[in-house]
N, C-alpha and C positions, 0 to 999 in steps of 0.2 A: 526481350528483357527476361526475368525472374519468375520463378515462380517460389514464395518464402514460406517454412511452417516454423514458426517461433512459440515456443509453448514451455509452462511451468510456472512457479510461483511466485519469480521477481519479477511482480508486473513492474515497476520501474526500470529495469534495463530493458524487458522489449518496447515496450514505450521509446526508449532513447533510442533501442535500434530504428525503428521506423520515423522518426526523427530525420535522421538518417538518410533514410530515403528518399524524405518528403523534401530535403535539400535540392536532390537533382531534377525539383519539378518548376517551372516558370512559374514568378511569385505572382504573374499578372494574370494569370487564370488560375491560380491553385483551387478557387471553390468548384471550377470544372474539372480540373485533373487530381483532383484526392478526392475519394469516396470510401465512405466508413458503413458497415450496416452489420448487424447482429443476428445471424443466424437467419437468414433469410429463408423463406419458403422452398419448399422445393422448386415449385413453377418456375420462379422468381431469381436462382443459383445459377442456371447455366445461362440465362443472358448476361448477368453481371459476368459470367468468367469470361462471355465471348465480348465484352464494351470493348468499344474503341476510344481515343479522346478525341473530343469536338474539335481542337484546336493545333495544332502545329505542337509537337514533345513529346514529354512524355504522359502517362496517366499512373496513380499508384491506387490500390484496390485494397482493404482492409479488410477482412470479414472473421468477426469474432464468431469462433464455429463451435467453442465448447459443449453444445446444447446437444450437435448433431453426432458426437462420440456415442450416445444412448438412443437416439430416435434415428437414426439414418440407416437403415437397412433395405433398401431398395435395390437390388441388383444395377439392374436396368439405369436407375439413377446415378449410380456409383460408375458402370461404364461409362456414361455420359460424363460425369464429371472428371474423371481421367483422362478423356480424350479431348475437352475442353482446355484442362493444364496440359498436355502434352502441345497442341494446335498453338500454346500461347504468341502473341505474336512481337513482334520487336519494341513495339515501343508501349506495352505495359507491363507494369509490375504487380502481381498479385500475393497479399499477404493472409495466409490463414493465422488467427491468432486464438491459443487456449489456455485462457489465465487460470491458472487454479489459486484455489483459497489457499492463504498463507498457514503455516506451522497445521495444514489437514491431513496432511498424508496421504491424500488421493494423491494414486495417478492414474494416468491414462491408459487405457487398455489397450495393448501394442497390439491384440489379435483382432482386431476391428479392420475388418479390408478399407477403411473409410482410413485410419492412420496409416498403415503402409501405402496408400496411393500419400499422401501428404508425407512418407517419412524417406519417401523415393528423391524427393525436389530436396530444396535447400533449408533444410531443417535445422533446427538451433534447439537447444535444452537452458531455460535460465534459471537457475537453482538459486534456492536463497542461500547465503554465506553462512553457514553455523556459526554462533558467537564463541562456541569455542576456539573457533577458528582464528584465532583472535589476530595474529600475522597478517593475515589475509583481510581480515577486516580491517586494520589498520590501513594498509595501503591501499585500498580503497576509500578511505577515507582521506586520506594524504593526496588523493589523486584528483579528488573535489575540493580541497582546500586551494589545491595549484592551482588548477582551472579559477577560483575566486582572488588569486594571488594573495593567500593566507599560508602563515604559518605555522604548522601547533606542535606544539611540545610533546610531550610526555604524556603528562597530568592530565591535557585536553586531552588525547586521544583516549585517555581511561574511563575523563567523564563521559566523553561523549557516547561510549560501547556501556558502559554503566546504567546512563541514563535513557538512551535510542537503545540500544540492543544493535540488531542487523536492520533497522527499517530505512534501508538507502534514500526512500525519498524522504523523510522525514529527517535524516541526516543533512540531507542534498539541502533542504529547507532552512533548516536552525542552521546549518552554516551561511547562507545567505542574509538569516539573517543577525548574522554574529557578525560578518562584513559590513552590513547596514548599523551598528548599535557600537563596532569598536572604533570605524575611521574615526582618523587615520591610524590609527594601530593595526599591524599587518602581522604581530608576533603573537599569539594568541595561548592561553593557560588558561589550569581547570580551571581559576577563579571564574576567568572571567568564562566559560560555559556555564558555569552552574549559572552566574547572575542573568547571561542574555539567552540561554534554552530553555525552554520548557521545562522546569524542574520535575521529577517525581517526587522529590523531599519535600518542595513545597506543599504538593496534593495531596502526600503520605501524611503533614501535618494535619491538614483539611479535611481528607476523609476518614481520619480517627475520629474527630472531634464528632463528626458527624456519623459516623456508622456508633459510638456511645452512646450519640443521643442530648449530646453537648450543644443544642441546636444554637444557645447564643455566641458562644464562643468559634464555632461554626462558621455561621454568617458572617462573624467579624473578619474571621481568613479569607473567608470568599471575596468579600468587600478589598479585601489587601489587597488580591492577588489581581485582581481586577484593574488595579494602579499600575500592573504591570504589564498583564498580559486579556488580549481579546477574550469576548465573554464566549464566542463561538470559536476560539482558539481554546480553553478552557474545556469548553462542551467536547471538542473532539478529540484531544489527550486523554481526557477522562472515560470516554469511550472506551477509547485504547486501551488504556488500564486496567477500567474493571471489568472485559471481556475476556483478558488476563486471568485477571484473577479469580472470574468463576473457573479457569480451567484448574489454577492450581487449587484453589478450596475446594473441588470438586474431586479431583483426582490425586490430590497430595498423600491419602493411604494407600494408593496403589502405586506409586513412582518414586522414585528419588528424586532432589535436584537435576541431578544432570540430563535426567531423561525430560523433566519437566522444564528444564532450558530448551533442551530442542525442541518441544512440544509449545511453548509459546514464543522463542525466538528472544529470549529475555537472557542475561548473564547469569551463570550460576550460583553468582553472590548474591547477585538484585531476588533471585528464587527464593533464597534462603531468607534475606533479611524481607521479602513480603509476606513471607508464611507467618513471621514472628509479628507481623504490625498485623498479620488478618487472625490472628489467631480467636479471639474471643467474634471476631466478627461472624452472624449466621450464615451462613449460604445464601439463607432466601432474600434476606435482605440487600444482600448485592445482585440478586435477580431482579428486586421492586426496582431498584437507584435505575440499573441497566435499561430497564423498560420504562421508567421515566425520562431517561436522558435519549430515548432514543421517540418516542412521540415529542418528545418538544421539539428534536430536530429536526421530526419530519415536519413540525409546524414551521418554524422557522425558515425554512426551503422552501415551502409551498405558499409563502406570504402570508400566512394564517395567523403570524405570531404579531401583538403590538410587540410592547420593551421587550429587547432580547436579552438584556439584563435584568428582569423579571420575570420572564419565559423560564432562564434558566434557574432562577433563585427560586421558583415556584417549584420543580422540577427536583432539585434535588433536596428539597425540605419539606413537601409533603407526604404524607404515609403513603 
């Protein structure tokens, strides 16, 4: 078989590539012939590159290695493990995978003999689509609407890079569930995005009220929007958003838009028209919100939380 290096920062397309993969594996032992592990020990690396599968096919092999681009400097181990991928044998596939953080601007340091033995095999770069890009983003967006047998206009393709940016899985998503919310309707416009995606506009109303200090008027949006959309659907857009937007209140006197579009993967409208709703808002205060919404959802995952619509109302209305 293979031996694969997929790495970069649209972790949703190597996801979909090893997808992929996991196709040409028998669905009747897949929990034996797909294995997943995250940077495994040294000890522990060169028996997984040598597995066999237990059962008659193939076997596919995942191993998220980011970690070991900084800690892997063992000679001795590095020839081992080249000679492991080199020895691979016919019926496994082995995938190295190095997700980097979105809109960071790391990359990976090509002079590490740990990436040229991985950049020798079958290596893949998956980059995120700049939103300037905006051609390019379209038809990839058009290319997910096929696949859901949708079709969008114009207007939609504007809201949807408007309001997502380039975040393909989060795109992938709200169009799913815009084919859930429009059947049988297959012809799709901005209206009707705006009313069945995740609004910004909505939470741009929401979190004015709230970052003023409007607390009643506040709660009352939150309680709206609540009629529409999940409270942990909520919790995690908002995330999104205002981890945004400490970059751009944080950094908006050293940058322009358009460098601060690349910089959060955001349009360089939506840049401009955030700057102007965060204006009066503090810094720190989108620090406190951030680190309130993000312990509530570590409670919430960890089963710690009772009402998660009070989890979250607690969350973003206490000091």
């Amino acid at each position: 078989m293979a031996v694969y290096f997929f790495y970069g920062e649209e972790d949703y397309d190597i996801d979909s590539e090893i997808e992929k993969l996991k196709k040409g594996l028998d669905k009747n032992f897949i929990d034996m012939s797909f294995k997943t592990y995250d940077c495994p020990k040294a000890s522990d690396l060169i028996p997984i590159l040598r597995s066999q599968p237990m059962m008659f096919g193939k076997m596919l092999i995942v191993i998220n290695c980011l970690d070991y681009f900084s800690k892997l400097h063992n000679e001795d181990l590095l020839d081992e493990i080249e000679k492991a991928l080199k020895d691979n044998t016919d019926n496994v596939d082995i995938v190295f995978v190095a997700k980097l953080v979105r809109n960071d601007g790391r990359k990976l340091d090509g002079r590490k003999r740990f990436y040229k033995i991985l950049k020798s095999f079958n290596s893949r770069e998956f980059s995120l689509i700049p939103t300037y890009k905006t051609a390019e983003l379209e038809n990839r967006i058009l290319k997910f609407a096929k696949e859901k047998d949708l079709k969008l206009d114009k207007s939609a393709l504007t809201a949807i890079i408007t309001q997502l940016g380039n975040n393909l899985r989060q795109i992938d998503k709200e169009l799913d569930k815009v084919k859930l919310f429009a059947y049988p309707e297959k012809n799709i416009n901005g209206k009707m995005i705006k009313e069945i995606c995740v609004s910004n506009e909505d939470l741009f109303a929401f979190s004015d009220l709230l970052m003023e200090n409007r607390k009643g008027e506040a709660l009352k949006e939150y309680r709206k929007l609540l009629n529409s959309r999940y409270p942990l659907e909520i919790l995690t857009t908002l995330q999104s958003m205002i981890r945004r937007w400490i970059v751009l209140k944080a950094r908006s006197a050293d940058f322009s838009p358009f460098e601060l579009s690349k910089m959060t993967g955001m349009h360089e409208y939506v840049v401009k028209l955030t700057l102007k709703n965060l204006k009066n808002t503090p810094l720190k205060d989108l620090v406190k919100l951030k680190q309130n919404l993000t312990d509530t959802e570590y409670k919430i995952k960890s089963g710690l939380a009772g009402d998660i619509e009070t989890e979250i109302e607690n969350a973003l209305f206490r000091g």
